[in-house]
Each structure stands twice: as C-alpha cells, then as structure tokens.
C-alpha positions in Angstrom: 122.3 119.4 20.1 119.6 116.9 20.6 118.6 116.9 16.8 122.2 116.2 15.9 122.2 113.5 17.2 118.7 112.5 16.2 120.7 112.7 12.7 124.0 110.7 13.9 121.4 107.9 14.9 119.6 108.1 11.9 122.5 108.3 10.0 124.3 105.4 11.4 120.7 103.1 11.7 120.6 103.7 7.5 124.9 102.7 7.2 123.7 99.6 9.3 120.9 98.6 7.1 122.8 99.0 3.7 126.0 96.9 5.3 123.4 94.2 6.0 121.9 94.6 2.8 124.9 94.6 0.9 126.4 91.1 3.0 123.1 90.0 2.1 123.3 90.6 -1.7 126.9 89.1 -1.4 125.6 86.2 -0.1 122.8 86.0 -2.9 125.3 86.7 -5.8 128.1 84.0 -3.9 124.7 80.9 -4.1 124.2 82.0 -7.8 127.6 81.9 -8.7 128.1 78.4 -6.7 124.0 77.4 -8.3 125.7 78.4 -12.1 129.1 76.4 -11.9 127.5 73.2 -10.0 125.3 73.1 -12.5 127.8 73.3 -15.2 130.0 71.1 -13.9 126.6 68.4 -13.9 126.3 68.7 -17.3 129.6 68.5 -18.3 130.1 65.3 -16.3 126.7 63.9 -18.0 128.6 64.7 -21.4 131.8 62.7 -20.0 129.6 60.2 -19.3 128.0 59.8 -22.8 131.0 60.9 -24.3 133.3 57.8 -22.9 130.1 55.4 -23.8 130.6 56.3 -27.0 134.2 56.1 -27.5 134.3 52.8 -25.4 132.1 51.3 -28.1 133.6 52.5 -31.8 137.5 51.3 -29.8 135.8 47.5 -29.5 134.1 47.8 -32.8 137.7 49.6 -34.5 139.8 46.7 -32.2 137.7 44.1 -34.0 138.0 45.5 -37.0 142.1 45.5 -36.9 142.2 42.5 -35.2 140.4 41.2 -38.2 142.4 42.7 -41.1 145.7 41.3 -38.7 144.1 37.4 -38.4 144.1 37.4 -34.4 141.5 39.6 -33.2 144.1 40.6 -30.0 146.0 42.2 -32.1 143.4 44.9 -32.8 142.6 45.2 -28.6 146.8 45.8 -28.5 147.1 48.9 -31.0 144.4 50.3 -30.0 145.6 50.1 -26.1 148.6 51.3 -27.7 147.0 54.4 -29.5 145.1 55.6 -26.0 148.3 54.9 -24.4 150.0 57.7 -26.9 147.0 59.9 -26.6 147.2 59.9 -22.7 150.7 60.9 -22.6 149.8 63.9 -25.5 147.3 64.9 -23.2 149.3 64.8 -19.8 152.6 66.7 -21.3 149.6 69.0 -22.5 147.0 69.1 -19.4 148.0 72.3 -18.5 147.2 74.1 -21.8 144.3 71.9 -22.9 142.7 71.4 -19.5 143.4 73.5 -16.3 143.7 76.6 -18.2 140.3 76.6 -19.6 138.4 75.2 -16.8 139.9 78.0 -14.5 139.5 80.6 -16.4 135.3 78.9 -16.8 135.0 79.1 -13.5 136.3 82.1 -12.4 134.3 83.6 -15.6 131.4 81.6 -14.1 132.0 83.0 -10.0 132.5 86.8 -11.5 129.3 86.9 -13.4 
C-alpha cells in the first residue's frame, strides 16, 4: 500500500509540474502573440504616417495646379476638399469591408500563430 501511494504522489507531483509548465508556455505564446501584433501595428502607423505626408503634399501641389488652370488658386484648395470629402464617405459606407474586416481577421491570424 505504501508504494501506491509513493506512485499517486509521484504521479500527481509530475500532473502539477506539466500544468505549470503548460500555463507557463501559455503565458510565453500570449507575450509573442501580443510582441508580433504591437509590432505590427508600429509599423503600420509609421507607414500612415509617411503615407499622409505624402498625400498631404501632391493635394497642395494638385490644388495649385487646378487652382491655376481655374484663375483663382482657391478654387483648386475647394475641389480637392471636395474630392476627399467624396472619398471619405466611399470609405465610411465601405469601412466595414475595406477596414475592420481585414484588420480582424490580421490580428486574430497574428494572436493564433
């Protein structure tokens, strides 16, 4: 009887160590996943960043150019407020298909690595 339970305690001491080594591994695979889409999310921010730089500067140099061809160079600062103004609404009927979809299903592609 004794060595049973010699081999109940050895038993449950080795379920005891794998539970802690499994939360353990959890925990690792939980700071990668959060490590991976952090990181992702910085670059893709830095890319915003250049990204609306850029754009900012070809809409002064196109509003110029319009307001040019047009004789008033407001004009050209109006259609292209205009044109972003179409855009944005293109993109918010839209946001669900272009945007939230795709950045869910990165991240949960991301978190389930």
């Amino acid at each position: 009887m004794a060595e049973q339970a010699t081999d109940i305690d050895i038993l449950l001491s080795d379920a005891g160590d794998f539970i802690e080594t499994r939360t353990t591994l959890w925990k690792y695979k939980a700071i990668e996943s959060l490590a991976d889409v952090s990181g992702e999310l910085v670059s893709g921010l830095g890319m915003i960043v250049i990204t609306s730089f850029v754009i900012i500067i070809f809409s002064i140099g196109f509003s110029l150019l319009i307001g040019e061809w047009l004789g008033k160079s407001y004009y050209g600062f109006f259609i292209m407020g205009g044109f972003y103004s179409i855009l944005a609404l293109i993109i918010y009927a839209r946001r669900g298909h272009w945007l939230k979809i795709p950045f869910s299903n990165m991240l949960i592609r991301k978190i389930l690595k």
